[in-house]
C-alpha positions in Angstrom: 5.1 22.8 16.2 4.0 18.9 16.0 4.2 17.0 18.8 6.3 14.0 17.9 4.5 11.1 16.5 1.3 13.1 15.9 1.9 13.5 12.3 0.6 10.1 12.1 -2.7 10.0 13.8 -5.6 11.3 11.8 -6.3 13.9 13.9 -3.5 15.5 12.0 -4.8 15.4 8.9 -8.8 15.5 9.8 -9.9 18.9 8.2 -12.8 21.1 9.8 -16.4 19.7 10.0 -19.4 21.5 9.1 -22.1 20.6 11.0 -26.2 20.4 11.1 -28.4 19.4 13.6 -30.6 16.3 12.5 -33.8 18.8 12.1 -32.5 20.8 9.8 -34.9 20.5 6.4 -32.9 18.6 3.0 -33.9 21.5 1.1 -31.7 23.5 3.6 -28.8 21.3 3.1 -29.1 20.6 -0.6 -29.5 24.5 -1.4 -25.9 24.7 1.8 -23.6 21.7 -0.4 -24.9 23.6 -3.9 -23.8 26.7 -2.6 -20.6 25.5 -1.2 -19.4 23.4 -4.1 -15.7 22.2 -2.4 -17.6 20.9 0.4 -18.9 17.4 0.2 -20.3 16.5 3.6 -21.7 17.7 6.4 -22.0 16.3 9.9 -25.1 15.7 11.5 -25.2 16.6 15.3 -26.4 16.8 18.7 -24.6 18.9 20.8 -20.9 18.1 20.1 -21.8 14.5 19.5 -21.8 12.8 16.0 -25.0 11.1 15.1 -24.8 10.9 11.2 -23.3 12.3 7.5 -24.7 13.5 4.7 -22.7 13.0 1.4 -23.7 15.3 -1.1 -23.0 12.7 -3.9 -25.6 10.4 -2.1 -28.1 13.1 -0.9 -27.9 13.8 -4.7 -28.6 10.4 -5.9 -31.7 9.6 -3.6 -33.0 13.3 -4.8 -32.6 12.3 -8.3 -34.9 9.2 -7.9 -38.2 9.6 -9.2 -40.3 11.6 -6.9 -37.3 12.3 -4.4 -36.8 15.9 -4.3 -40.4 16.2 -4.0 -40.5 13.6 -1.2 -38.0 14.3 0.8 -37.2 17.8 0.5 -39.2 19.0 3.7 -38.1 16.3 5.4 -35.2 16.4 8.3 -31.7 15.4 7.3 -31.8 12.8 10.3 -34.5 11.2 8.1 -31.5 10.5 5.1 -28.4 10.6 6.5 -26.0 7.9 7.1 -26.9 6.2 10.8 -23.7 4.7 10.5 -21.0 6.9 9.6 -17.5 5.4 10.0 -16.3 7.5 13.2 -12.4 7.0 14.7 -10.6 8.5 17.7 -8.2 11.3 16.4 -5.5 9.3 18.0 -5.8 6.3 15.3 -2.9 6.5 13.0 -3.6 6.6 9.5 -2.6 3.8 8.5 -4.9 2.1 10.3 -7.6 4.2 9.7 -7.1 3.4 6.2 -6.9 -0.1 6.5 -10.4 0.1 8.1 -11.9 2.7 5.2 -10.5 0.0 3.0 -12.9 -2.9 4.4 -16.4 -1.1 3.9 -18.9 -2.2 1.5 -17.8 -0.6 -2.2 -20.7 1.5 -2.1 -19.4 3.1 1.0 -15.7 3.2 0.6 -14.7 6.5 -0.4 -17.5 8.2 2.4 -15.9 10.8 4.6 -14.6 9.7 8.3 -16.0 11.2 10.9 -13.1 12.1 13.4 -13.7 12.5 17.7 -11.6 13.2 20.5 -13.2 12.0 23.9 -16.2 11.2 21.9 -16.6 14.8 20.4 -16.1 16.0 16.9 -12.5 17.1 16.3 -13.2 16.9 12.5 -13.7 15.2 9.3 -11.1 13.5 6.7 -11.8 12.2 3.1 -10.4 8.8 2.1 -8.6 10.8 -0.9 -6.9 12.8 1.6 -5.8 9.8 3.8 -4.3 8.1 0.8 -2.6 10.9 -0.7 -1.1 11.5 2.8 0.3 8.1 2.7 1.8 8.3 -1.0 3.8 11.6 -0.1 5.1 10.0 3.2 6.5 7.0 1.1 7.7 9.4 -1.1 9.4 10.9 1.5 10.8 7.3 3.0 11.5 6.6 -0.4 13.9 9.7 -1.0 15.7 9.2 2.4 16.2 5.6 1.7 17.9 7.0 -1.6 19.8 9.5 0.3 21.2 7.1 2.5 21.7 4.1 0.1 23.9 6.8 -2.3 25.7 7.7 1.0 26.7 4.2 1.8 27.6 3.7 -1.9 30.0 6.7 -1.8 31.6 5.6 1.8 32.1 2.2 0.1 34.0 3.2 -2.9 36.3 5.7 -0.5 37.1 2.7 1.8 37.3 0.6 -1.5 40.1 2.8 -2.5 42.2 3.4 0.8 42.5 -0.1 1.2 43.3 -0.1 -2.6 45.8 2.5 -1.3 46.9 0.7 1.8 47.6 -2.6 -0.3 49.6 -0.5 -2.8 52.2 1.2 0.3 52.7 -2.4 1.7 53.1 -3.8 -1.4 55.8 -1.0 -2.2 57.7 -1.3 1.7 57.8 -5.1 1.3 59.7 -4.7 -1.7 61.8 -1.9 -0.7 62.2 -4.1 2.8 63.0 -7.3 0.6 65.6 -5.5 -1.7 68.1 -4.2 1.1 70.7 -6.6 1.9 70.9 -5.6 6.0 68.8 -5.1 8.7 66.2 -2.5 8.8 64.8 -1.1 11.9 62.3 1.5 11.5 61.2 3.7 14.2 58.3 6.1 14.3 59.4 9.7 16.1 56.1 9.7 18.3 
């Protein structure tokens, strides 16, 4: 079960983390994210604490620079990760999360997020995932909107027609009422 309101914090949506320590070699990680094609970043660590991310797209492009690999590939992953990883409390709702994702420099935009709870790694969540997240809620908004819109339609035509109706039976007892050449008195039974 969900606890209510959680399904719009980005703890709910963060997916799990892999993590490495900061020590770890490249060639260790490059040879991990080739092996492990779906996954696209990793988490750099001490202890439970988040100190950095490695995106395989950029670990890619600084390897692909003339004499990268061959720099860099016995070097720790503290050495080339990202010091400054976006990180947010999984208690942030996604919305705002995304508004903040939204803000970083282009080269940076669609990074992972780094997700903590009490300053500890709860998990990590892709900008792609956040905004697909959002689309299918305001689908769903959208659809109940819909519901309820063809709802109030349908109510409005019914009362539409009973007052139709109503109008009609007046109409019909004023005449009957005007036609009769004595007194009427009419009396309901209850």
């Amino acid at each position: 079960t969900v606890a209510p309101g959680s399904a719009n914090r980005i703890g709910f949506i963060s997916e799990k983390a892999y993590t490495v320590p900061g020590q770890m070699l490249i060639s260790k990680i490059k040879a991990f994210f080739d092996m492990n094609q779906p996954i696209n970043a990793v988490v750099v660590t001490e202890g439970s604490k988040p100190v950095g991310l490695v995106m395989n797209i950029h670990l890619n492009v600084k390897l692909s620079q003339r004499y990268g690999f061959s720099l860099f590939i016995n070097k720790p992953v503290s050495s080339m990760m990202d010091q400054n990883p976006m990180i947010v409390d999984s208690s942030e709702t996604i919305e705002d999360v995304a508004a903040k994702a939204m803000q970083r420099e282009p080269s940076r935009l669609y990074d992972h997020i780094i997700v903590v709870k009490n300053e500890v790694l709860h998990g990590i969540v892709s900008v792609r995932t956040i905004l697909n997240f959002m689309v299918e809620e305001q689908r769903e908004r959208t659809n109940i909107l819909e519901r309820y819109a063809t709802k109030l339609e349908q109510e409005d035509a019914e009362k539409k027609e009973i007052i139709s109706e109503l109008k009609g039976s007046k109409k019909m007892l004023q005449l009957v009422i005007d036609a009769i050449p004595h007194a009427v008195f009419w009396k309901d039974c209850n």
